[in-house]
N, C-alpha and C positions, 0 to 999 in steps of 0.2 A: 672774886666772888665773895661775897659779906660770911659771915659763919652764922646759923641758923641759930648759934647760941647765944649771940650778939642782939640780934633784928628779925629772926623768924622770918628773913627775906632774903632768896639768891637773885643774886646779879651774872646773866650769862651772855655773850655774846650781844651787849649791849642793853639788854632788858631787865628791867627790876621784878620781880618774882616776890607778889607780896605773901602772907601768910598765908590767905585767902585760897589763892591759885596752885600754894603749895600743896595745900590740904587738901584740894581739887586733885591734882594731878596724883597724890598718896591713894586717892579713892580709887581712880581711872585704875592703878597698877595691883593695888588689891583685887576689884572686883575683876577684872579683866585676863584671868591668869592664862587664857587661850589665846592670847594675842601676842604676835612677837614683839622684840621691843624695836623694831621697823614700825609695823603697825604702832604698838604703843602711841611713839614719839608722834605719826602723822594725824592721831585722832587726838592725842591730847593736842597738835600746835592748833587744830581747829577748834577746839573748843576754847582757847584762852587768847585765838586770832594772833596766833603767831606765824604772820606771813610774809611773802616779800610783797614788792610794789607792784607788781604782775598778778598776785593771790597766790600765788605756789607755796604750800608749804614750809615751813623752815626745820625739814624732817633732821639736819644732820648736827644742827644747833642745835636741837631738842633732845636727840640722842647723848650730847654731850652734857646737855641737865642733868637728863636721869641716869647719866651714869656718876656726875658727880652729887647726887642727892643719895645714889644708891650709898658711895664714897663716905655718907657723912651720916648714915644709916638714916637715914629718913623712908627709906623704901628698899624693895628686894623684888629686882629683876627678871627675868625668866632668863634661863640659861644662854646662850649666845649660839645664837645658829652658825655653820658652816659659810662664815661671808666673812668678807675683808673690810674693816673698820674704817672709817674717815681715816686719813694721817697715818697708816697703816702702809706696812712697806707690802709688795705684792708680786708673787711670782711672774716675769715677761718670759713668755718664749722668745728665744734667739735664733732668728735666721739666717740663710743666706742673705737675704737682702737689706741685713743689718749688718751686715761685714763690710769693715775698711773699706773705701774706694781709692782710685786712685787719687794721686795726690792732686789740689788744685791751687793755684796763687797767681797771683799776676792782675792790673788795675779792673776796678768791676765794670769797667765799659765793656770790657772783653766778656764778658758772662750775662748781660743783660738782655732783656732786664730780669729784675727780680719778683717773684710774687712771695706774697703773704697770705694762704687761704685759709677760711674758718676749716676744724674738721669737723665734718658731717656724718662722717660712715665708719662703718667697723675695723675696713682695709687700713684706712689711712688713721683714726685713731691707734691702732696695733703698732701702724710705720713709728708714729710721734713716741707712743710707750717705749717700744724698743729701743729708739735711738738714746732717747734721756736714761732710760735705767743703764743703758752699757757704758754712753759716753761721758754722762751729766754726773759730778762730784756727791748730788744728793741722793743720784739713782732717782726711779719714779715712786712718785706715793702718790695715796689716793689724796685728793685736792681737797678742802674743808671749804663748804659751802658750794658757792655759784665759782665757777668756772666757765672757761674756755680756753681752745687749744687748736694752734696752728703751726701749719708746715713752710717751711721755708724752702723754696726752689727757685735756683737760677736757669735760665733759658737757653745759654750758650755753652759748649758747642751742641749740647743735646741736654733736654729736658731733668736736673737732677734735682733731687732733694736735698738738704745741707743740714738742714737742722728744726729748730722748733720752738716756738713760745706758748708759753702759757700766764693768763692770768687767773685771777682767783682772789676769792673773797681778803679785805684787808685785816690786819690786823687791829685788834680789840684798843690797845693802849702803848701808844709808841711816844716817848715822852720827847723827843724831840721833835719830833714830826706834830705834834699837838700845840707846843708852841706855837713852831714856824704859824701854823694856820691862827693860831689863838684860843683854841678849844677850851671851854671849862667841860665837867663833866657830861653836863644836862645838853651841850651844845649837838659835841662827840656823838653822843646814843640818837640824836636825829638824823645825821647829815653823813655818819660812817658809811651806809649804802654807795655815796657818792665817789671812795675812795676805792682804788683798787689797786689786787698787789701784784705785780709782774713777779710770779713765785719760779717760774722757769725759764731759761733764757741760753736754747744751745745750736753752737756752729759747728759743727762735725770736727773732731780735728785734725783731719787730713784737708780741710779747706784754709786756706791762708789769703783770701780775696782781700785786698785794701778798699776797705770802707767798708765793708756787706755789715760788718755788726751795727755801725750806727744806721746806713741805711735799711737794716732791717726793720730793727728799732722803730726807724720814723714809719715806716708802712704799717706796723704794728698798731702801732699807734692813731693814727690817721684813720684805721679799720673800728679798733675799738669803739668806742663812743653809740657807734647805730649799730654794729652788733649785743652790746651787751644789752643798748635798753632792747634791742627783739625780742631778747633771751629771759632779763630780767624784770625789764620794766623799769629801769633807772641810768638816766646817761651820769656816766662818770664824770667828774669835776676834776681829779687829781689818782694818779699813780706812782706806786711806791714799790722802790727795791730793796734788797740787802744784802749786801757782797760783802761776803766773807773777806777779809784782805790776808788771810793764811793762804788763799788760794787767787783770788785776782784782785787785779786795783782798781777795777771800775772803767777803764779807759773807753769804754766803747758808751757808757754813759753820759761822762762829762763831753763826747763828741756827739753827742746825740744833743748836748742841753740840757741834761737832767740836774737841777740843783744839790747838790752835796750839803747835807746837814751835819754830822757825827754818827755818834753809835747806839746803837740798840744795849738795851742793860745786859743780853744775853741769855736772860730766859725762856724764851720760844714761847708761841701758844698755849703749851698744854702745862703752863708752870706757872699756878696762880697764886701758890702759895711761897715763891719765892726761892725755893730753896735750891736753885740755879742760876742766879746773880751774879752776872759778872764771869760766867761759866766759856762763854765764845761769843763774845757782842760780833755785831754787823755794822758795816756802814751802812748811811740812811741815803737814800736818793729818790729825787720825786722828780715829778713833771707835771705840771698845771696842766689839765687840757683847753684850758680858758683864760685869757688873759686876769678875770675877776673871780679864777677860781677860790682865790683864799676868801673874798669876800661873800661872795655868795653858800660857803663851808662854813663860815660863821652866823650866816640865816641872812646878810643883808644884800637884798635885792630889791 
């Protein structure tokens, strides 16, 4: 994000925030002090048409301006209501039906087939929380931006659920990954929509199936594309992961096809002013979903 001291212009989630719009949005948060900053965020993105491809809002982007405008004293917020923040870790109840199963392994003929379903309902969204928050190294957080989230079940010997994916908005500036495609900045802030981040990606660990993780992978995958534009209104071009290698080596990606780049610098999302460099980098792994994905990411079609 630029310093206001600099250019009188923030840069958020890929948008340039001229003076103009700032001043605008300072007015909005002044005059408006009955408004939460829910509200806030989704009448200022209307007014300055900060929307997706679909026209939805960009409520959680927005949120993340004013509270980094609030950060750099250009404005002052109304209190924080009783709700769980984008990025925000979040209490899951734990049930029975998030307890261990039995144990399962042996080749995935024996278990097939496999699905990969959107979640649609409260049930089965609850099922996906649970498993990730108890099983998954990150635990669950609330997702930043667009998302979606699916359950993994194999069919044999009876109907069970294994695990879960989730994707979710990509990240802002991933210096390797901008390469690969060829990104300058101006490119980047058009064509990011197109990218998406496999931000979750869990197999129960009491299941030991040979092959489920890359073929889950491909079903994942395969689903993506006409799901997201329903959702969003934009098919993806290219997805992107980043595996910790304190904790795995990627194996079920490079079996899936996914390109191996290098490392993340380590500062995560919410650290734009750097001061976590080099803190816990990631490996970078992508997957074109199109043969011309790089090219058409670079605008030429």
């Amino acid at each position: 994000m630029a310093s206001p001291a600099e250019s009188n212009a923030f840069q958020c989630s890929g948008r340039i925030f001229p003076a103009s719009e700032i001043a605008l949005i300072r007015e909005v948060v002044a005059t408006c002090r009955g408004l939460s900053r829910k509200e806030l965020a989704n009448t200022i993105s209307e007014l300055v048409g900060w929307t997706r491809a679909n026209g939805l809002l960009k409520e959680a982007e927005c949120l993340m301006l004013l509270t980094r405008l609030e950060a750099a004293g250009l404005l002052r917020l109304p209190a924080k209501q009783q709700t769980r923040p984008v990025g925000s870790a979040t209490s899951i109840p734990h049930t029975a039906e998030g307890e261990p199963g039995a144990p399962l392994s042996g080749r995935l003929e024996t278990f097939a087939p496999v699905s990969v379903e959107r979640i649609r309902d409260a049930g089965a969204r609850q099922r996906f929380r649970e498993l990730v928050d108890r099983y998954h190294p990150l635990g669950y957080k609330i997702p930043f931006g667009g998302h979606l989230e699916y359950l993994v079940s194999i069919s044999q010997p009876v109907p069970t659920v294994v695990g879960g994916l989730q994707f979710s908005s990509a990240a802002w500036r991933i210096e390797v990954r901008d390469q690969w495609i060829g990104w300058d900045d101006a490119t980047r802030a058009r064509h990011l929509p197109e990218v998406v981040n496999n931000s979750r990606y869990l197999l129960a660990p009491w299941v030991h199936i040979k092959n489920l993780a890359s073929a889950t992978l491909a079903r994942g995958l395969r689903r993506l594309p006409e799901d997201w534009q329903a959702q969003y209104g934009v098919t993806p071009l290219l997805v992107e992961t980043f595996v910790d290698p304190a904790q795995y080596s990627g194996t079920c990606y490079r079996a899936a096809n996914w390109v191996e780049l290098g490392e993340t610098s380590g500062r995560g999302r919410d650290d734009p002013q750097h001061r976590r460099h080099g803190a816990r980098p990631k490996r970078v792994f992508l997957y074109p979903l199109r043969r011309d994905a790089r090219a058409r990411l670079r605008g030429e079609r």
